[in-house]
Each structure stands twice: as structure tokens, then as C-alpha cells.
N, C-alpha and C positions, 0 to 999 in steps of 0.2 A: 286805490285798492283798499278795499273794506278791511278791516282785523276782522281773522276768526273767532271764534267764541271758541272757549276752553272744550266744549262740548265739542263741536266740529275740528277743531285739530287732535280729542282722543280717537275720533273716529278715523281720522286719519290716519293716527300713529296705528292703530289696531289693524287697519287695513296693509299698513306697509309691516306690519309687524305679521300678520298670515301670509304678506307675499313670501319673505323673507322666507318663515317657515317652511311654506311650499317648494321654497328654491335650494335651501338646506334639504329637506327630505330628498329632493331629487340628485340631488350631488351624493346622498348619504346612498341610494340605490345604486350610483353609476360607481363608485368605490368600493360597494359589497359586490358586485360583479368583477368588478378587478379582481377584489382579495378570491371568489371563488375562480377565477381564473388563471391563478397562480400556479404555474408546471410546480410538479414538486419538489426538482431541484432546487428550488426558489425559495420552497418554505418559509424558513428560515434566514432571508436576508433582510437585508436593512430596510427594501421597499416595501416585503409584505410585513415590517415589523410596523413601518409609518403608516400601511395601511387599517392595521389593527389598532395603530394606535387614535386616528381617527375615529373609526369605527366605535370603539370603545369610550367616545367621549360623554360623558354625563349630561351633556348640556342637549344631548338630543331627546334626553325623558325631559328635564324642565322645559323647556321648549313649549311640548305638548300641553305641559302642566299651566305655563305662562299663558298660552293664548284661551285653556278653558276660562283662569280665572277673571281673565278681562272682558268674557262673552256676559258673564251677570254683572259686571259692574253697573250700578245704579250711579251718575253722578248726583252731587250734591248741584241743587236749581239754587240757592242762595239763601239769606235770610228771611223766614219768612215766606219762603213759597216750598220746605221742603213738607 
């Protein structure tokens, strides 16, 4: 079995790193339906606290922010062929 080039395992990691992405956003939808699902006596309990507190995680804007800046990545071709 061949070794990848640095260049075909980024492309790799980019492509598993949008799937990923895709599969968080869709978990982050099917949890905002919970939380709006929530009877009001529920408000405030421990579950709709854990689901706020998900919801509310910071890692869902970088996320966004991570897979723009990897869409320009230019690698570097090596000495002399850059």
C-alpha cells in the first residue's frame, strides 16, 4: 500500500472534518427541537438546563469558522516548486 502524500491526507482530513461538521450541525438541530419541545413545567430542570447548555456551546461558530479557513488553504509543493 502506497503512503499518502501530505496533500491527499489534508484532503482527507477536510473531507472528514465537513462530515463531522454536518453530523454536529445535525445533532445541534435534533437538540434545538427538544429544547423547543420542552412542556413548561420542565423549564427549568436539569434536562432543559443540559440542553441549553449544549446548545450554547461555542465550538458550534468555530466549527463554521475552521472548515472556511481550510477551504483556501494553499499547501506549500516543497522547495523550489513553490
Amino acid at each position: 500500500m502506497a503512503k499518502l502524500s501530505r496533500k491527499q491526507r489534508f484532503e482527507n482530513a477536510r473531507g472528514k472534518l465537513s462530515e463531522a461538521i454536518c453530523e454536529l450541525n445535525d445533532l445541534k438541530e435534533e437538540y434545538q427541537e427538544c429544547r423547543d419541545n420542552v412542556p413548561e413545567n420542565l423549564e427549568n430542570s436539569p434536562y432543559a438546563e443540559k440542553l441549553d447548555e449544549f446548545l450554547n456551546l461555542s465550538a458550534f461558530d468555530d466549527m463554521e469558522n475552521a472548515e472556511g479557513e481550510l477551504e483556501g488553504v494553499e499547501l506549500p509543493k516543497g522547495f523550489g516548486r513553490d
